[in-house]
Every structure is written in C-alpha cells, then in structure tokens.
py3Dmol code that shows the C-alpha trace and the ligand (Angstrom):
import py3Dmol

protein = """\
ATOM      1  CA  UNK A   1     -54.144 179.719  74.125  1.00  0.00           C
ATOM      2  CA  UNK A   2     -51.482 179.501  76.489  1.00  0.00           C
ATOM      3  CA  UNK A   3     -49.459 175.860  76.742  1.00  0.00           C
ATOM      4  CA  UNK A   4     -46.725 175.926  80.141  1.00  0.00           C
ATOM      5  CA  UNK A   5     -45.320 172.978  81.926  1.00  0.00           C
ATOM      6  CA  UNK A   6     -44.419 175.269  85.625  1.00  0.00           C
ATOM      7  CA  UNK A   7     -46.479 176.410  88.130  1.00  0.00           C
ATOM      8  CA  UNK A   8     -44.738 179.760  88.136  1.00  0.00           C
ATOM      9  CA  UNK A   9     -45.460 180.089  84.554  1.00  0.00           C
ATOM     10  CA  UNK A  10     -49.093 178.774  85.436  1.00  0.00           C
ATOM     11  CA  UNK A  11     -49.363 180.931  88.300  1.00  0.00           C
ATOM     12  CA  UNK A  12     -48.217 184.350  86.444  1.00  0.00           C
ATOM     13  CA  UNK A  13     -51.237 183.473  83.958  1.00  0.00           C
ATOM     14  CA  UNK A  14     -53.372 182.554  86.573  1.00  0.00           C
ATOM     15  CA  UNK A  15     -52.814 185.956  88.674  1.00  0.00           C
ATOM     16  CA  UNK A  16     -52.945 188.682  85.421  1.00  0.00           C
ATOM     17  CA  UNK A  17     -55.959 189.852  86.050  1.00  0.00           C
ATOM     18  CA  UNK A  18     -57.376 189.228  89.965  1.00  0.00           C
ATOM     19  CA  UNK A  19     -60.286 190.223  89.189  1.00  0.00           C
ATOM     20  CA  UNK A  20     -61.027 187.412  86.978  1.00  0.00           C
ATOM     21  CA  UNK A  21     -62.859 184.396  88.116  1.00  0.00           C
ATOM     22  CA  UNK A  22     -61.009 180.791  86.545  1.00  0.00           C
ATOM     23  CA  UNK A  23     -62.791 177.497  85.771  1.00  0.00           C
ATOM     24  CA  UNK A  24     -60.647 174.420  85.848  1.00  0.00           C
ATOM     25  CA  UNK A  25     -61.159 171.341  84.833  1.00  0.00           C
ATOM     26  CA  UNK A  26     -58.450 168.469  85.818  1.00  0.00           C
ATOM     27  CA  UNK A  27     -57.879 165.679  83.272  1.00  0.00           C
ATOM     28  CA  UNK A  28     -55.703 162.673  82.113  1.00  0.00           C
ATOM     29  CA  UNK A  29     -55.319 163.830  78.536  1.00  0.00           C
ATOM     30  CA  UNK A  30     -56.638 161.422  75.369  1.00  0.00           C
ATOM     31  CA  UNK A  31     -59.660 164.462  75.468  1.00  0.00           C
ATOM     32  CA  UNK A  32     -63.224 163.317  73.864  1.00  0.00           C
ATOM     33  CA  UNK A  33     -66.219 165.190  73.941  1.00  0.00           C
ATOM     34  CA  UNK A  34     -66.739 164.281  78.023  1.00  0.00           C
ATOM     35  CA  UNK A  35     -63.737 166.110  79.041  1.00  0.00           C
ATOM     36  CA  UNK A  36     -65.114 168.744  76.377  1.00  0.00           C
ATOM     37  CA  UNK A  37     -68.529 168.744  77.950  1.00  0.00           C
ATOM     38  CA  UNK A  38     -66.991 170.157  81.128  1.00  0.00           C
ATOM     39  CA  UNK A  39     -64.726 172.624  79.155  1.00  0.00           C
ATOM     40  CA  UNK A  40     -67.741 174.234  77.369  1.00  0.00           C
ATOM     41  CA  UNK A  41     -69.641 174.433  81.027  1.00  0.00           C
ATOM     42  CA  UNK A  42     -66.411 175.647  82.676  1.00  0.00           C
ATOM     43  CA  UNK A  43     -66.491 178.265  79.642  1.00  0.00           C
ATOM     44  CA  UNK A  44     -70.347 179.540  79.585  1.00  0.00           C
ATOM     45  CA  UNK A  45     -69.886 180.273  83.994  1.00  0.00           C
ATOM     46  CA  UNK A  46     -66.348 181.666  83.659  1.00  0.00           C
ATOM     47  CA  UNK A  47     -64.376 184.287  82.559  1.00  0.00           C
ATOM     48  CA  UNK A  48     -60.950 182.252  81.881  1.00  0.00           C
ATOM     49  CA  UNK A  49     -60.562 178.254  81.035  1.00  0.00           C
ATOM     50  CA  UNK A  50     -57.653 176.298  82.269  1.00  0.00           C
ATOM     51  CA  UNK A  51     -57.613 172.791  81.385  1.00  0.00           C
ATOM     52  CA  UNK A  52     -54.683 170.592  83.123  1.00  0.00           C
ATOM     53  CA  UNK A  53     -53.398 167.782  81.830  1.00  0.00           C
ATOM     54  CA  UNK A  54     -51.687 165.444  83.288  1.00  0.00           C
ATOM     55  CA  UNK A  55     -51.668 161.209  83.481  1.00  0.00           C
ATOM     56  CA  UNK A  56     -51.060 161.023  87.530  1.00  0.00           C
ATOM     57  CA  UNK A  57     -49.138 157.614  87.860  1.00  0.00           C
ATOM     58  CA  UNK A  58     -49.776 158.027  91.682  1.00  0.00           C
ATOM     59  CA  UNK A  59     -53.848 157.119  90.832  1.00  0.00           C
ATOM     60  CA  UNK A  60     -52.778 154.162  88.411  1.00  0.00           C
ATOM     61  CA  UNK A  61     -52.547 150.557  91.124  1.00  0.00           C
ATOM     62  CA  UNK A  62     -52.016 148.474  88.380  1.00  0.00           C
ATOM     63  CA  UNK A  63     -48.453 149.428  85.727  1.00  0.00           C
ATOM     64  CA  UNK A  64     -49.655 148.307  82.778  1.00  0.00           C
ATOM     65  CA  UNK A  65     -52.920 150.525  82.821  1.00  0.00           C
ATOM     66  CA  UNK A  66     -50.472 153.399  83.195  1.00  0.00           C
ATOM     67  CA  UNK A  67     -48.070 152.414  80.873  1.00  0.00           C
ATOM     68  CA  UNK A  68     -50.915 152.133  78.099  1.00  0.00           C
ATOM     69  CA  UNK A  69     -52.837 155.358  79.079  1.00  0.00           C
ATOM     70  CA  UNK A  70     -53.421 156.782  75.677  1.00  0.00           C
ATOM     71  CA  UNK A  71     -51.174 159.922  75.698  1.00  0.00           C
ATOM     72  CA  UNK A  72     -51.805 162.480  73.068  1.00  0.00           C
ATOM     73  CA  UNK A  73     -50.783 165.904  73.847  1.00  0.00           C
ATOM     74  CA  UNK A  74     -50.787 168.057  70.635  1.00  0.00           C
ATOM     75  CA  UNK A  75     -54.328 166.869  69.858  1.00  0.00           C
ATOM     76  CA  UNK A  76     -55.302 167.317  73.261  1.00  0.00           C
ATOM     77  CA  UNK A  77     -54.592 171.329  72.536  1.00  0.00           C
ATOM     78  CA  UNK A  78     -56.110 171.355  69.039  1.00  0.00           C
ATOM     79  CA  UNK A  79     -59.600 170.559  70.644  1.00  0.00           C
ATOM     80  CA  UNK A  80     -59.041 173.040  73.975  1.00  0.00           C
ATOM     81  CA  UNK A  81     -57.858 176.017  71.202  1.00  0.00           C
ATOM     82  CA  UNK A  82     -61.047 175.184  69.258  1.00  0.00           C
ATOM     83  CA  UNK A  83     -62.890 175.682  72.441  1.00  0.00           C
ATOM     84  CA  UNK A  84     -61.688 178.658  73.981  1.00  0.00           C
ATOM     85  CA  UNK A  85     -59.662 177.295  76.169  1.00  0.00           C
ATOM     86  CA  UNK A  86     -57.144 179.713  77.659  1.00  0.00           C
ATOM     87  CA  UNK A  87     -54.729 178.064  79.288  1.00  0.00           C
ATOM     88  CA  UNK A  88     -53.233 174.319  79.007  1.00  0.00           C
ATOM     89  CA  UNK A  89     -51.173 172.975  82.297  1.00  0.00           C
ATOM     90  CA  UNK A  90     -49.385 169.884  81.313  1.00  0.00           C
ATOM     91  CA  UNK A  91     -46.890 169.359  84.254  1.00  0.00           C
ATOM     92  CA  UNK A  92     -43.818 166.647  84.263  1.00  0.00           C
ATOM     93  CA  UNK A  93     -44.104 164.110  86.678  1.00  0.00           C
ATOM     94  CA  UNK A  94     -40.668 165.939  88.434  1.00  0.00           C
ATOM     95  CA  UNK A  95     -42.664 169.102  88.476  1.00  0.00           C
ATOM     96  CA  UNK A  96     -45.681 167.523  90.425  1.00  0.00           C
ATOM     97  CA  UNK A  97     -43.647 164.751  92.334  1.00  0.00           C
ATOM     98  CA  UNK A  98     -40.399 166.382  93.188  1.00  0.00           C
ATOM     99  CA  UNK A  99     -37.248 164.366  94.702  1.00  0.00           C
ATOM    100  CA  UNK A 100     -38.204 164.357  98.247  1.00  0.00           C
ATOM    101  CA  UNK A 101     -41.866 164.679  97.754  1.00  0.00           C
ATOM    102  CA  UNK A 102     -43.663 163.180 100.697  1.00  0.00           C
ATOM    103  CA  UNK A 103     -46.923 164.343 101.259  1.00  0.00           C
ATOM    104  CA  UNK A 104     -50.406 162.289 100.949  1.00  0.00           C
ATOM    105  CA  UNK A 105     -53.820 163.062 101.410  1.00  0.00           C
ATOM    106  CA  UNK A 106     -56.077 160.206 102.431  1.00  0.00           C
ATOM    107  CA  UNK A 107     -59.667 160.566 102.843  1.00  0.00           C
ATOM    108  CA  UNK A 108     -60.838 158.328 105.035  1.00  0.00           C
ATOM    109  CA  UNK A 109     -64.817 156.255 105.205  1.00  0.00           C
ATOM    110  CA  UNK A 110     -65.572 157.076 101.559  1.00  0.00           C
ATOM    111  CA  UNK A 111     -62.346 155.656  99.913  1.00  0.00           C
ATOM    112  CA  UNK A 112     -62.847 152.506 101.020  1.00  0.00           C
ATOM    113  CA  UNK A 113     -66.028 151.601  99.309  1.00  0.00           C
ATOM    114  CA  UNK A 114     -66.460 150.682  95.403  1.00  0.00           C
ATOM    115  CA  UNK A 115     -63.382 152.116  93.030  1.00  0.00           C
ATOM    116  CA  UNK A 116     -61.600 152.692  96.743  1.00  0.00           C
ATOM    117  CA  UNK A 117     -61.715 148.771  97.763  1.00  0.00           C
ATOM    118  CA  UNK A 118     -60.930 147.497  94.271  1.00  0.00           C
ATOM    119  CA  UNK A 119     -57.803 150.326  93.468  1.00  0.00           C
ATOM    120  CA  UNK A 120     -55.852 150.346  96.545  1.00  0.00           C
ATOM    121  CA  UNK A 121     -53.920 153.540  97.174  1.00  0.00           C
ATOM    122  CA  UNK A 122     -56.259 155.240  93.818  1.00  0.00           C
ATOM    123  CA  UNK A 123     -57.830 157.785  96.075  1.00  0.00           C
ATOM    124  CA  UNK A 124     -55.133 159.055  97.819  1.00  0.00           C
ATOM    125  CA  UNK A 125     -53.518 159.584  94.626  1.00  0.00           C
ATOM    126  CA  UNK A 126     -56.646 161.356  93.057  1.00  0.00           C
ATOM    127  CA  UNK A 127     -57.190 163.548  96.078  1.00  0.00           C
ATOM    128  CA  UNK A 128     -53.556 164.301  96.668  1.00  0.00           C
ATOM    129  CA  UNK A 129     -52.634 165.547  93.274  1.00  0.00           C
ATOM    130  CA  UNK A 130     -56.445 167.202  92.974  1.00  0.00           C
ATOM    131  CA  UNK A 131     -55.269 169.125  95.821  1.00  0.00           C
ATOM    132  CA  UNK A 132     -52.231 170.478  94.248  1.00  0.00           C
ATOM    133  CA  UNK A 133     -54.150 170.735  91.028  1.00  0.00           C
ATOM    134  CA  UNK A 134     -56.117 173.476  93.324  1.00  0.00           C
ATOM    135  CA  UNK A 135     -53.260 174.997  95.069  1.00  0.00           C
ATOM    136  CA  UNK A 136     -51.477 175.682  91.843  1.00  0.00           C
ATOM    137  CA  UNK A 137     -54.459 176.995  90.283  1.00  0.00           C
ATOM    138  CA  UNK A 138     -56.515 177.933  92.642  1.00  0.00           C
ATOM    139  CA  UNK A 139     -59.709 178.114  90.429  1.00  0.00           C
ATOM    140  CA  UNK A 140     -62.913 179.724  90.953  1.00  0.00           C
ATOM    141  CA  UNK A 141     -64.619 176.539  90.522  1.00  0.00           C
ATOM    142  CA  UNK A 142     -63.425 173.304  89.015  1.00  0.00           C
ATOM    143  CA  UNK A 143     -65.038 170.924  86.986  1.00  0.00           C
ATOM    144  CA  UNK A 144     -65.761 167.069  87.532  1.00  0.00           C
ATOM    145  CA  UNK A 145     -67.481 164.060  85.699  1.00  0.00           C
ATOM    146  CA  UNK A 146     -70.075 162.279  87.216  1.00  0.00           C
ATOM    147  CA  UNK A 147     -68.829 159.353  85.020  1.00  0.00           C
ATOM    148  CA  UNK A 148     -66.706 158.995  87.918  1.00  0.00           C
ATOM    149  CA  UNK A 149     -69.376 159.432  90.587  1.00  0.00           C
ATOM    150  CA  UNK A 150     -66.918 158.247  93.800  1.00  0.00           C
ATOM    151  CA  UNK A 151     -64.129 160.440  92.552  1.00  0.00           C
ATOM    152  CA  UNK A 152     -66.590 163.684  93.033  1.00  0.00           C
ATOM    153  CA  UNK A 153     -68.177 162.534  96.118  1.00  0.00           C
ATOM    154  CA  UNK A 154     -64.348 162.159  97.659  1.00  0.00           C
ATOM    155  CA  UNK A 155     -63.176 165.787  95.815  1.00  0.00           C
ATOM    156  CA  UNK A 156     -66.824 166.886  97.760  1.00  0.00           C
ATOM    157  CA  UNK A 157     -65.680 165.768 100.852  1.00  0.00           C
ATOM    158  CA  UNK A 158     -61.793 166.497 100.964  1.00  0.00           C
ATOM    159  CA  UNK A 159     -63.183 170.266  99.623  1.00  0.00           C
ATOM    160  CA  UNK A 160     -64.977 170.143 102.913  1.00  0.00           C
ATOM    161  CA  UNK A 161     -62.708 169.077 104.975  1.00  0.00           C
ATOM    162  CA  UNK A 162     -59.935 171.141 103.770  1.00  0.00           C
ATOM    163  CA  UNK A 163     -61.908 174.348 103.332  1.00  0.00           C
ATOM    164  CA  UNK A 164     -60.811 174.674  99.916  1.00  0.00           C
ATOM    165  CA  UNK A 165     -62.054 177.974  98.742  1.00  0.00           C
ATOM    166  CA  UNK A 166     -63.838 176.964  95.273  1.00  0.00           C
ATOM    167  CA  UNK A 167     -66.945 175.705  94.069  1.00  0.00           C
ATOM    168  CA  UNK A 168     -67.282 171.940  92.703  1.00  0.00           C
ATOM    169  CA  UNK A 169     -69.295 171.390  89.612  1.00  0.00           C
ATOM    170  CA  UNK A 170     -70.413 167.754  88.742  1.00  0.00           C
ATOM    171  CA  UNK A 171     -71.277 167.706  85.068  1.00  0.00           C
ATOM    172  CA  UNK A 172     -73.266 164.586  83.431  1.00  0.00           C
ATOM    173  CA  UNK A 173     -72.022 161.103  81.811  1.00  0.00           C
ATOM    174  CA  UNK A 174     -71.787 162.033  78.352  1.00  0.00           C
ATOM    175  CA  UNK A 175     -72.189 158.954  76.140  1.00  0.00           C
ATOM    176  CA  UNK A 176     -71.628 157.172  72.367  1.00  0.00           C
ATOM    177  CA  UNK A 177     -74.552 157.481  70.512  1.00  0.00           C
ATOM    178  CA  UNK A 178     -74.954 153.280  71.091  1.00  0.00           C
ATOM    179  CA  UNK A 179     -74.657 153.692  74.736  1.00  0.00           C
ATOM    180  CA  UNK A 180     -71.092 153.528  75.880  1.00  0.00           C
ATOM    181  CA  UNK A 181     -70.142 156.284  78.384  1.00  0.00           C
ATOM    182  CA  UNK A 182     -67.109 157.874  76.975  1.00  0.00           C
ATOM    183  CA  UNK A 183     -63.470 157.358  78.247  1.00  0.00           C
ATOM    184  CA  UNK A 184     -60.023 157.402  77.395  1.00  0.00           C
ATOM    185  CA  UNK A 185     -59.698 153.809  77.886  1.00  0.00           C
ATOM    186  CA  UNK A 186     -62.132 152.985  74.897  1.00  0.00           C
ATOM    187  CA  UNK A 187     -59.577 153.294  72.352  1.00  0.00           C
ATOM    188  CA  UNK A 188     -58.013 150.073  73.651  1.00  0.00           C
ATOM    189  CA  UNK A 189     -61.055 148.201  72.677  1.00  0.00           C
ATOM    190  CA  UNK A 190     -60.876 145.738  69.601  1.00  0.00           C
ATOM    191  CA  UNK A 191     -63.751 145.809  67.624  1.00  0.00           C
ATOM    192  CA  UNK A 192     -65.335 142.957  69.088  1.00  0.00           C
ATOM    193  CA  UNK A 193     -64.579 144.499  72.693  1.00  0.00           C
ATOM    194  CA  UNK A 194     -66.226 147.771  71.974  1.00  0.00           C
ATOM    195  CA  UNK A 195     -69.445 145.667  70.907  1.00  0.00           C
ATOM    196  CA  UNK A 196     -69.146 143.973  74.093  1.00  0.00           C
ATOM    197  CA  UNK A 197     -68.442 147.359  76.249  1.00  0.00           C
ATOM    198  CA  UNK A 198     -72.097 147.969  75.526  1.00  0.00           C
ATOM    199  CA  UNK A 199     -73.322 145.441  78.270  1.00  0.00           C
ATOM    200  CA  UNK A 200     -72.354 148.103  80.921  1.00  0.00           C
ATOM    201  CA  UNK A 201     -74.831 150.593  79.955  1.00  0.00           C
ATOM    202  CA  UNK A 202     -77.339 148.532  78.784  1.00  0.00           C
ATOM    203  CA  UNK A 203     -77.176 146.286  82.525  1.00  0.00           C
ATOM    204  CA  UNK A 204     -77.487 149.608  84.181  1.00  0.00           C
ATOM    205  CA  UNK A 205     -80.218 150.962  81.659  1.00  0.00           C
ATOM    206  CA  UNK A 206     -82.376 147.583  82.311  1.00  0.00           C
ATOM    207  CA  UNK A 207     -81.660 148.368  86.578  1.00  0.00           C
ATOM    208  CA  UNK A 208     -82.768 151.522  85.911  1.00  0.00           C
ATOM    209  CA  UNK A 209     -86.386 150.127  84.305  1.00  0.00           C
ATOM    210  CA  UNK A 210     -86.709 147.483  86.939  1.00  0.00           C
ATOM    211  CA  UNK A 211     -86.906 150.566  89.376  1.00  0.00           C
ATOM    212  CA  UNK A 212     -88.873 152.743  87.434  1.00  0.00           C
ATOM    213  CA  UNK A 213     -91.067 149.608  87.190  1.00  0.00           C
ATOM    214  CA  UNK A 214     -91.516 149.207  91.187  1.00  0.00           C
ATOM    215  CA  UNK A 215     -89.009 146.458  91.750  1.00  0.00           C
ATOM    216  CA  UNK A 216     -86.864 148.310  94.016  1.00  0.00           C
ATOM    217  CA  UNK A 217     -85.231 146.169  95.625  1.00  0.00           C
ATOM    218  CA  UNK A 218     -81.324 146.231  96.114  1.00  0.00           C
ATOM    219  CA  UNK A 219     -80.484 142.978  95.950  1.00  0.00           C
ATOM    220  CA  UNK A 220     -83.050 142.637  93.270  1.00  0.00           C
ATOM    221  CA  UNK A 221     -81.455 145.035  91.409  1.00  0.00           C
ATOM    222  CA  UNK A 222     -77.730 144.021  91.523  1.00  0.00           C
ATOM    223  CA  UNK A 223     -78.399 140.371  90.533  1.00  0.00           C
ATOM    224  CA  UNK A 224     -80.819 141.883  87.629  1.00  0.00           C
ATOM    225  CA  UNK A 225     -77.018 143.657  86.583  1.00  0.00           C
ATOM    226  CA  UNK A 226     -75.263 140.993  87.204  1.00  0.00           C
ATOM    227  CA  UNK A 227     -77.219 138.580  85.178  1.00  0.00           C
ATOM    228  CA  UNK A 228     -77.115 140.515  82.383  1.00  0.00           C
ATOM    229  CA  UNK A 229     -72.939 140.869  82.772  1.00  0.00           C
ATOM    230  CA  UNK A 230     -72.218 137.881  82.842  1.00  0.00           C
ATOM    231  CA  UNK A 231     -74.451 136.784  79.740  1.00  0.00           C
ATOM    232  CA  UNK A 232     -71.848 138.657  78.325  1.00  0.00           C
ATOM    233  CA  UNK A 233     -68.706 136.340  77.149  1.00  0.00           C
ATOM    234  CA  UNK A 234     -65.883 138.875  76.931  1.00  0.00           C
ATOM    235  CA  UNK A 235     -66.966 140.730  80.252  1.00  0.00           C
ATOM    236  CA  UNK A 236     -65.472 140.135  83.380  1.00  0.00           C
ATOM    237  CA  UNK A 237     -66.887 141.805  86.350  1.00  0.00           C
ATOM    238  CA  UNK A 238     -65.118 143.367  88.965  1.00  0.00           C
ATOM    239  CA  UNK A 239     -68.172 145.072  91.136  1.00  0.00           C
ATOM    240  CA  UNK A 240     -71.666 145.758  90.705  1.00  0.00           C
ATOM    241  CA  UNK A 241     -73.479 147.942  93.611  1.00  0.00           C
ATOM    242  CA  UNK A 242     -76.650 149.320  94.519  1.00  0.00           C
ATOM    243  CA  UNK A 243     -75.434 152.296  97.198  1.00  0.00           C
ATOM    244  CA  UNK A 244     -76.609 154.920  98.884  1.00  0.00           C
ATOM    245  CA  UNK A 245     -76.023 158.326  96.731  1.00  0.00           C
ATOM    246  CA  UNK A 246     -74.354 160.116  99.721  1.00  0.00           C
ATOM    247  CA  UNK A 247     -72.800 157.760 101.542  1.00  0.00           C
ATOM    248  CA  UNK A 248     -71.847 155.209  99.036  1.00  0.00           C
ATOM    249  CA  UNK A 249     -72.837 152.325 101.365  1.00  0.00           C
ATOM    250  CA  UNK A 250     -74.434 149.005  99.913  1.00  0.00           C
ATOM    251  CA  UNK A 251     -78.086 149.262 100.137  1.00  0.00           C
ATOM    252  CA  UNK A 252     -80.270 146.229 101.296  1.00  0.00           C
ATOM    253  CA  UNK A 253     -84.430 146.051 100.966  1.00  0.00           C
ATOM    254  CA  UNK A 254     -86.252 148.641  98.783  1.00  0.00           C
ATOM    255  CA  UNK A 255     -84.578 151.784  98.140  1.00  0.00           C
ATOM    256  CA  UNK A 256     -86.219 155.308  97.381  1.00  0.00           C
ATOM    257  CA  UNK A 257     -82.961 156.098  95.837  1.00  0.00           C
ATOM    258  CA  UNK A 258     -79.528 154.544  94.586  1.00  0.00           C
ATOM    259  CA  UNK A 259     -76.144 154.848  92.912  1.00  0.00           C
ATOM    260  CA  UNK A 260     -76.465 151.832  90.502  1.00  0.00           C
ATOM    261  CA  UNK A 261     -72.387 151.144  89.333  1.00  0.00           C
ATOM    262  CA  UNK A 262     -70.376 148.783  88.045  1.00  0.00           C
ATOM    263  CA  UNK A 263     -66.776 147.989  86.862  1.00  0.00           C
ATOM    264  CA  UNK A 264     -66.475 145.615  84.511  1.00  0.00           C
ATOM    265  CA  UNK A 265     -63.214 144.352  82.621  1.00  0.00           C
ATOM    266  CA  UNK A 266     -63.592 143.695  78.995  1.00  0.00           C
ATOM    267  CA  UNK A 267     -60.876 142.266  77.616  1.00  0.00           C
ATOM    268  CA  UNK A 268     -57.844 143.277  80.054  1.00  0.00           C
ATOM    269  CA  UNK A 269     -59.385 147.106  79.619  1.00  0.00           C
ATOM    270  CA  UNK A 270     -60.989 147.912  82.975  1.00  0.00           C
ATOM    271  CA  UNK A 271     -64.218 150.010  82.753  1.00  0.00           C
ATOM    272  CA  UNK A 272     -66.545 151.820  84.905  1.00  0.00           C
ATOM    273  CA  UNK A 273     -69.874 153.379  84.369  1.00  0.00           C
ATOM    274  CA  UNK A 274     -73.071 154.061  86.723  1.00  0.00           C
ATOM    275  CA  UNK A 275     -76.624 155.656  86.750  1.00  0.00           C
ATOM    276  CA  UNK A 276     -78.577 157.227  89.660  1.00  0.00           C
ATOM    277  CA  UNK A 277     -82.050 155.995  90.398  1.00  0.00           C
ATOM    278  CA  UNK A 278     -84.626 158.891  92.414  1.00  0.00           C
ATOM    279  CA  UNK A 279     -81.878 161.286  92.772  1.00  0.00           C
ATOM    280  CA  UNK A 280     -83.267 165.058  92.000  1.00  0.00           C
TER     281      UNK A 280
END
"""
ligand_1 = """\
23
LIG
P -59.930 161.716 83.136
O -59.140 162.383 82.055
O -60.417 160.355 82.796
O -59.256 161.810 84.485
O -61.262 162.565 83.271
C -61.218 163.950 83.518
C -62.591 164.424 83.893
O -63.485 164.175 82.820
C -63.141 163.705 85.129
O -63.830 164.653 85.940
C -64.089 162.716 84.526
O -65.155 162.357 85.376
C -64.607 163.482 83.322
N -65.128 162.554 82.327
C -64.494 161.490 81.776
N -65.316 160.842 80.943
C -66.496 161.498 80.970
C -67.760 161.314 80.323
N -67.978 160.305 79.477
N -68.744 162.189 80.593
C -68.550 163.215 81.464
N -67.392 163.447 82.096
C -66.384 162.605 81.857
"""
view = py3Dmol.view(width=600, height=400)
view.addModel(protein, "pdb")
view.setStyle({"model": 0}, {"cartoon": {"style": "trace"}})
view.addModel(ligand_1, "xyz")
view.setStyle({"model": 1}, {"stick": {}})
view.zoomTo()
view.show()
C-alpha cells in the first residue's frame, strides 16, 4: 500500500495504469468498521482502492470539535493495508488550502436545511474540498455513508450540477451491536455518555415502529422522537425532523415516506444519526 501526502505523487499513482477503474472513498481519519464498510464495497466493484484522509478544518463551525477530532494516522493505515487498500492520501492542510487559496463551492436550497441550518458554512466546506478530493483523484466512483444522509444528497446534487464524471455510491449506517451508529466522535464518550448515546437510535427505532404501525403522521412522529430525547438526562437536542427523502423539506400530515434524523448533543459531543421510513 502506497502512503503520499502530494497530489503529484497521488496523481502519478492514480494515472499508472489508465485503464484501471479507482474507487475512492473520502474520510476524516479515526477509521472504524463504517469507513471500512465502504472500503470493502469500494474494493469488491473496483480494480484499485484509494482511501483519503484528511480532517478538513474548513467543515468544522465550531474550534473545539476540530481541535479534538480524534487523529490517528498510523492505525488508520494498519486497517486500509489489512484491507487491500492501495493507496492512502493524507494531504497537509497547506497542500489542500494553499496561501492564496480562494475558491468556495456553495450549494445552494439543500444546504440550508437540517446539518446546513445548524453548521453554518459546513457544506461549503464539505462540497468544496469533496470537489478537490475528485479533481485530484478523479475516481471511478467514490464512496459515501448514508450515516450522513444530507452530506450525500448535497455530493448528489453538486455531482449534478458540476458534471462530475463519476458514479456516487451511498453505502448503509453501519452500527454497534447495542445500537449506536458508528463515528469517530464516539470515542469522546465517557462511559456513562456512551450509555446515553443509545437514545438516538432507539428514538429513531421507536419512529420507525410508530410508522410501520400506521401512525404516520409527521408531526406525530417528531414529538414521538422528541419525547423519548428528552427523557434522556445527558441528551441535549439540537434537531429532530421528519423530511422529505429528496428534498429534505419538513414534512407535515401523513407521509408515504420520510427521512427521520436527529442531532443530538450528549455531553458537549455532538451526534447525528437517522433512518428512512418507505424508501425502496
Ligand atoms: P468521516 O470520516 O466521518 O468524514 O466519514 C467518512 C465517510 O464514512 C462518510 O461518507 C461517512 O458517511 C461514512 N461513515 C461514517 N460513519 C459511518 C457509519 N457508521 N456507517 C456507514 N458509513 C459511515
């Protein structure tokens, strides 16, 4: 497996072989076995895997959530090596950001919803450095989470937009065996925290029932969450939503389908999580 910092040394990889199709999948770092979920599907529909790695302080609105973003580089390559990962891109902030960097890509309706009206300024940094994540790679198809369900449906549309020339691949939320959707930020949790972090999946999981059940109702459904969250001392909530799986809007009345989501602080450790209701 191949470890480089520059995007010549990246792109001389990269361009070996043409004839080669590339998977890439874009992460923070502080890997677990959701990042690895994508790397093994980027692996089984490619011929090469890149994995980048890079904590984008551009995404981060708040300085103390960057400041303790778990950061654990050497590790992060033990697991990619043990998966057949190819090739490791873990850029310097100077490399991605320049002196006299000055470009930003905002995508507009979508980024103002949910994460977008919570995070100001998080989407432009997430599409802005996806799209040089593409342009330096320029993958077959990359690889996405829907743990983070806004973040693919702006990559979708910016894709679009742009006529980026790759395919997107949403993989699902893989989870703890108690519940908890993995993340990077879990390791922050005490142990009395990470008891507590179950009230996200377990709010979402008894919204989930309520519709299955024929109470479909949005409003219904959000205060069912909501209830549940705040029965919860040590959570916080920052947003719950019941929106519609395309265009992220807030749903009112009964709803045939829905983007049930939620961040929740527990602790000061801000986390998200979300389930879709009659999607597929
Ligand atoms: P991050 O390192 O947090 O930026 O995440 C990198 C990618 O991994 C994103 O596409 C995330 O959506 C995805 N990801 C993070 N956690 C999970 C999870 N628990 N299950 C599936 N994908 C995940």
């Amino acid at each position: 497996m191949n470890i480089v910092q520059t995007i010549e040394e990246l792109r001389a990889l990269r361009w070996a072989d043409p004839s080669l199709t590339w998977g890439l999948v874009p992460t923070m770092g502080a890997l677990h076995e959701g990042h690895l979920s994508l790397v093994r599907r980027a692996r089984a529909e490619n011929d090469r895997v890149a994995v980048s790695v890079f904590v984008n302080p551009t995404q981060f609105n708040n300085a103390a959530d960057l400041e303790k973003y778990p950061r654990t580089l050497e590790r992060d390559c033990e697991l990619l090596a043990a998966e057949g990962c190819e090739l490791v891109w873990a850029p310097t902030e100077l490399i991605m950001y320049p002196p006299g960097y000055q470009t930003t890509i905002i995508v507009e309706a979508i980024t103002k919803l949910l994460e977008g009206a919570h995070r100001p300024g998080h989407f432009a940094g997430v599409a802005t450095v996806v799209a040089k994540l593409f342009n330096a790679v320029e993958p077959t198809r990359a690889y996405f989470g829907q743990k983070d369900a806004q973040q693919v449906a702006v990559i979708k549309q910016m894709v679009r937009d742009l006529d980026f020339n790759l395919e997107i691949v949403v993989c699902p939320i893989v989870r703890e065996p108690d519940g908890l959707a993995m993340s990077s930020r879990n390791t922050r949790l005490n142990p009395a925290e990470r008891e507590a972090a179950l009230v996200l999946n377990r709010s979402l999981a008894a919204a989930v029932a309520e519709w299955e059940s024929g109470r479909r109702d949005a409003d219904h459904l959000r205060a069912s969450m909501l209830a549940l969250l705040e029965a919860e001392p040590l959570a916080r909530v920052d947003y719950v939503s019941a929106a519609d799986p395309a265009t992220l809007q807030e749903l009112t009345g009964p709803v045939e389908s829905a983007l049930l989501s939620m961040a929740v602080y527990i602790g000061d450790v801000r986390l998200i999580d979300n389930m879709l209701v009659g999607v597929e």
